[in-house]
N, C-alpha and C positions, 0 to 999 in steps of 0.2 A: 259876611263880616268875620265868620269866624277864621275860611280861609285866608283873608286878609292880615286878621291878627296873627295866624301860623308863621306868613311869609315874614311879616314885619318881627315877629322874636327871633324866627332865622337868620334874617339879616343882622338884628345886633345880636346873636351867638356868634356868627362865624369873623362880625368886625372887630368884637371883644380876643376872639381867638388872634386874628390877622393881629392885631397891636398887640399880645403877648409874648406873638412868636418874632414878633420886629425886636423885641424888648433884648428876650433869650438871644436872638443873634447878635442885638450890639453889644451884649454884656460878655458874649463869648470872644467878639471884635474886639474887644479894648483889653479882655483879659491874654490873647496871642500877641495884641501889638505892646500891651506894656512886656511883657515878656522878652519880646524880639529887642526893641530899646534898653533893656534891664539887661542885655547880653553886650547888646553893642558899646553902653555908657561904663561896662565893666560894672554895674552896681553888682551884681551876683556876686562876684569875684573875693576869695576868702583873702584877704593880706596878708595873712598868717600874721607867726611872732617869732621872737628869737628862743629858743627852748632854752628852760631853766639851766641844763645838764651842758648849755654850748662849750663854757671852758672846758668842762671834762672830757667830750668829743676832738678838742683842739691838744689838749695832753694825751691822749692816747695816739692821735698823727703824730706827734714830736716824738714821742718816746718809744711807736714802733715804726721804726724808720722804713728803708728798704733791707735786707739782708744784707749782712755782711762778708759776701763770700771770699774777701781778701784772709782773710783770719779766722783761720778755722778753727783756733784753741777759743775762740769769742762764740763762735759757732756753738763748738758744742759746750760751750756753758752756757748759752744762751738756750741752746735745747735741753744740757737737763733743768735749768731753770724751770722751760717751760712745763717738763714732763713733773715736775714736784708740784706744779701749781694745777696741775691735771688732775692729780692724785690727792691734793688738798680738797678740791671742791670735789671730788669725787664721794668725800665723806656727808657733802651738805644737798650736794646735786647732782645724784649720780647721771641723771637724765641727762645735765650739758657737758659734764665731762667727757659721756659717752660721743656727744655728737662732735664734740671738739673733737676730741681723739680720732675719732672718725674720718672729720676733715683733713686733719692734718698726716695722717697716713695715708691717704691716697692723694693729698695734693703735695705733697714734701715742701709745701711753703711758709718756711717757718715766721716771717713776717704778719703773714695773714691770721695763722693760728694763734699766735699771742694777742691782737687784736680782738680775735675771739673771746679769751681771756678778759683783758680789758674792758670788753663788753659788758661782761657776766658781772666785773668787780666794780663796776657802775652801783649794782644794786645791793653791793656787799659791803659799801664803804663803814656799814654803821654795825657789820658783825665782826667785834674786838676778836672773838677765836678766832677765827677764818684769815683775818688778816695776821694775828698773831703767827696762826702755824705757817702763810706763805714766808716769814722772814725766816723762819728757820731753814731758809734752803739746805745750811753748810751742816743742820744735827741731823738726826733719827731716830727724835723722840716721840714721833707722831703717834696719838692715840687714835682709840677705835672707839672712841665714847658719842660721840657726837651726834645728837639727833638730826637722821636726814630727812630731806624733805621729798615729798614726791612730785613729779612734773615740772616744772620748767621754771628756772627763777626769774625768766619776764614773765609776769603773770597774766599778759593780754594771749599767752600760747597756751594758758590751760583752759581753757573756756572750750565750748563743744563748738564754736562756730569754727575755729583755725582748724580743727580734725578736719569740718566739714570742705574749709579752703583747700585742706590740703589731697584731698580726693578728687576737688574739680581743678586742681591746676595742674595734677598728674593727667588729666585726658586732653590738657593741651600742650602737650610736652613737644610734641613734633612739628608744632602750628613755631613753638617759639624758639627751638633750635632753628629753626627753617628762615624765621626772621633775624637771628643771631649770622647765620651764616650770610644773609644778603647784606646785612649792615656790621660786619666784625664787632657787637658789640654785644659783652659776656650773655648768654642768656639769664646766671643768677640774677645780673644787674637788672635786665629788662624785668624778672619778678620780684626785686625788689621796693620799684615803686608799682608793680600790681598788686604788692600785699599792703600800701600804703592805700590805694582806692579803693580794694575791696572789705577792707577787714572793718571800717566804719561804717561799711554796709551790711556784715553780716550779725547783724545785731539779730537777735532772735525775738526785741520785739517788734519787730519789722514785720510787717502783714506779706512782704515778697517772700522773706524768712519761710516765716510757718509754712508757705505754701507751696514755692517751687525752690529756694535756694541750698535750704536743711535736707527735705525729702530726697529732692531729686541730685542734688549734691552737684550742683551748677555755678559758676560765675554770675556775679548782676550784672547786665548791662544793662548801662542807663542811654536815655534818651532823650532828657529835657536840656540843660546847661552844659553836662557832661555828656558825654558820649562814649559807647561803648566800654568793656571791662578795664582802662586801663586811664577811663574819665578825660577826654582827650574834648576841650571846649572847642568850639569851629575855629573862632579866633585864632586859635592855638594852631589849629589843624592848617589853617590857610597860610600862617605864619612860615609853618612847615614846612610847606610845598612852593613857598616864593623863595626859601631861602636857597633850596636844592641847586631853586635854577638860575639864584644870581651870582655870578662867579665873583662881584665885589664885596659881597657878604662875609663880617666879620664870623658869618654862620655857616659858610658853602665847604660845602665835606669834598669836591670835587665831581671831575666827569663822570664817574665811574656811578653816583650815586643821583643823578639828574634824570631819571626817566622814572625812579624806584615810585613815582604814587603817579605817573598819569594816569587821563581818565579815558574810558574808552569812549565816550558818549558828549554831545554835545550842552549834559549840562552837569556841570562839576558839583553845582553846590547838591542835588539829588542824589550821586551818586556817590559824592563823599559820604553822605547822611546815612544809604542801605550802607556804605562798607565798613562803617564805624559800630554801625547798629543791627547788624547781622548775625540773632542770636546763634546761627547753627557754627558761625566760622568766626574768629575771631582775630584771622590772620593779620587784619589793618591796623585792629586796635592795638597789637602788639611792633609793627611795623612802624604808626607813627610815634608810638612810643620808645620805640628804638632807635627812629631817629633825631626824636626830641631831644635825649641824653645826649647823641652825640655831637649834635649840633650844638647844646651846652658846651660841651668837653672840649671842641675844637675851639670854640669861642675864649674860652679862660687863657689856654693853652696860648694862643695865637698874642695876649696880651700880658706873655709872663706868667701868669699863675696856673700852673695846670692843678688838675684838682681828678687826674686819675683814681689815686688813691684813696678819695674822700666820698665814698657810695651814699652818704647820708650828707652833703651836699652837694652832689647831683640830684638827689631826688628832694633837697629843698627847693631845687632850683625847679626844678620839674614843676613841685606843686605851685609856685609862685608866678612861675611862667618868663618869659622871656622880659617883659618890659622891668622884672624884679633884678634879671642877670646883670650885677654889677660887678666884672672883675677886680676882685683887689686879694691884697696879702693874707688876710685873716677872714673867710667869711663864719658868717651864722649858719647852725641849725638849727632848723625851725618850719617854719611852715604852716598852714593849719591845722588847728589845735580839733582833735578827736577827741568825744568822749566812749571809753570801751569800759564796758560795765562798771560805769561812775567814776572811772580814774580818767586823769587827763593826758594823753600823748601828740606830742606835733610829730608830723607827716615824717619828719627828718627822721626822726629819732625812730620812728618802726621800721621804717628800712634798712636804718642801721642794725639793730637790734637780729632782725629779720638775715640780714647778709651775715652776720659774722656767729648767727646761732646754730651753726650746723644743721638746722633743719631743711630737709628737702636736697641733703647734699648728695645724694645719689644720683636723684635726677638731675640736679641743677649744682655740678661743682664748681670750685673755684678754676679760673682758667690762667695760665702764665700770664697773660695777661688781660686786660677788663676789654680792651680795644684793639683791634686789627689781631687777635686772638689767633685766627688759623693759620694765621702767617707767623706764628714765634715761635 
């Protein structure tokens, strides 16, 4: 009897077990498959918004044009313009002045470097001195009174996590000139929108944070909706790779650029996934990101509006993706809205921010130009 009753509680331990672990697997089955549908139906998908600051972004393209090199007496008042408005914020921030000046002495692009400019007086419009002393272009009354500030006047750059970015994007410096040269398209621009995907990840109170991204002074790549460092959706990635090779595509860069993502192996959607998701190598993730942008670029262009000039809407356009790219005359910057230690920024607006704040401008300078670059 008793080994009877033995066998008999065994049998309902191991049936109670069997129907728990049926449980665990369907709940794991329905938690992959809503997933996969939640990718495909775009629920995931951020729609962004149009950023508060867009007109401001639309008067800094009007008012700094291309150069004027017909006119050199405009020229150089327009440079010492600029060099007074250097020397102005040099009193409040000595930090961006530095890095303007910077840029603009080794790039001699005086278009660019006012933009700079512009960038910085985004966040100055509300200090009466600062703007006082810029009109005084024509006196030289300027005092030395003025309290400066330390660190950077976009305040999402003084935070310890951009020191930390800016340690791990120097060890990928030669992965992303390397994908600059295969697709002519600037390498600042390609980390432009890498500091749009990574910098809402480098929150410090991020459990990846504390453990491998601060320590070890690493990029995140991700691997759920986004994919690898530069947040590249399959969607997105397939989108990519159809456009390359249809030569009717309002999006086809040419022959020249049709082989740049085949796959070596018979099944694409696996091997997309290791090259996006490849913590040691990052080359893909910076690849289909560089042909994302230009695929944008050519796309505007091709309809009238090119938008070269506008690095913070390309990389609106980046984050919204392709079904968002609607060419017209005036677009938005915007994108999805980050929050970086409790302030709110869209996607747009840090790249801009990001490209025209001199930082990183050694590794990463301004080029003649954003596209087809080794050939000007």
């Amino acid at each position: 009897m008793e080994l009877g009753s033995t066998r008999s509680h065994y049998r309902k331990l191991f049936r109670y077990l069997g129907i728990s672990l049926v449980i665990v697997f369907a709940l794991i089955g329905f938690f992959l498959t809503s997933a996969f549908f939640a990718v495909k139906l775009h629920v995931t998908d951020d729609k962004g918004a149009v950023d508060y600051n867009d007109r401001y972004f639309q008067e800094i393209k009007d008012k700094y044009g291309k150069s004027d090199r017909k006119d050199s007496s405009k020229v150089n008042r327009r440079e010492a313009q600029f060099l007074h408005e250097v020397l102005v914020l040099n009193k409040y921030y000595p930090e961006n002045s530095l890095f303007i000046l910077n840029a603009y002495l080794k790039s001699h692009n005086l278009a660019e470097a006012e933009r700079m400019i512009g960038a910085v007086n985004l966040y100055m419009q509300d200090n009466k001195a600062y703007n006082s002393e810029l009109k005084e272009f024509e006196s030289d009354n300027l005092t030395d009174s003025t309290q400066r500030n330390s660190g950077s006047v976009f305040g999402w750059m003084n935070i310890a996590e951009w020191a930390d970015f800016k340690i791990a994007v120097a060890k990928d410096k030669p992965l992303i000139d390397s994908v600059a040269n295969l697709t002519n398209v600037e390498p600042r621009l390609i980390v432009a929108v890498l500091v749009g995907e990574q910098i809402r990840l480098f929150n410090s109170e991020r459990e990846a944070y504390k453990k491998w991204i601060g320590p070890l002074k690493i990029l995140s790549v991700e691997s759920t909706f986004s994919l690898g460092v530069t947040g590249i959706k399959v969607t997105t990635a397939q989108i990519i790779e159809r456009n390359l090779k249809d030569s009717v595509s309002t999006f086809y860069l040419g022959a020249k650029y049709e082989h740049l993502l085949d796959c070596s192996t018979n099944s694409p959607d696996i091997e997309r996934f290791k090259r996006l998701t490849d913590y040691k190598n990052h080359f893909y993730s910076y690849l289909y990101a560089a042909l994302n942008i230009k695929q944008l670029k050519i796309q505007w262009e091709r309809a009238g509006f090119p938008i070269d000039d506008r690095p913070e809407i390309l990389a609106t356009l980046y984050n919204i993706g392709f079904e968002g790219s609607v060419p017209k005359a005036n677009p938005a910057v915007g994108g999805s809205t980050m929050m970086i230690h409790e302030k709110p920024y869209s996607f747009g607006t840090i790249a801009f921010e990001y490209y025209y704040s001199g930082e990183l401008y050694d590794l990463f300078p301004f080029k003649k130009s954003r596209f087809d670059w080794p050939n000007v």
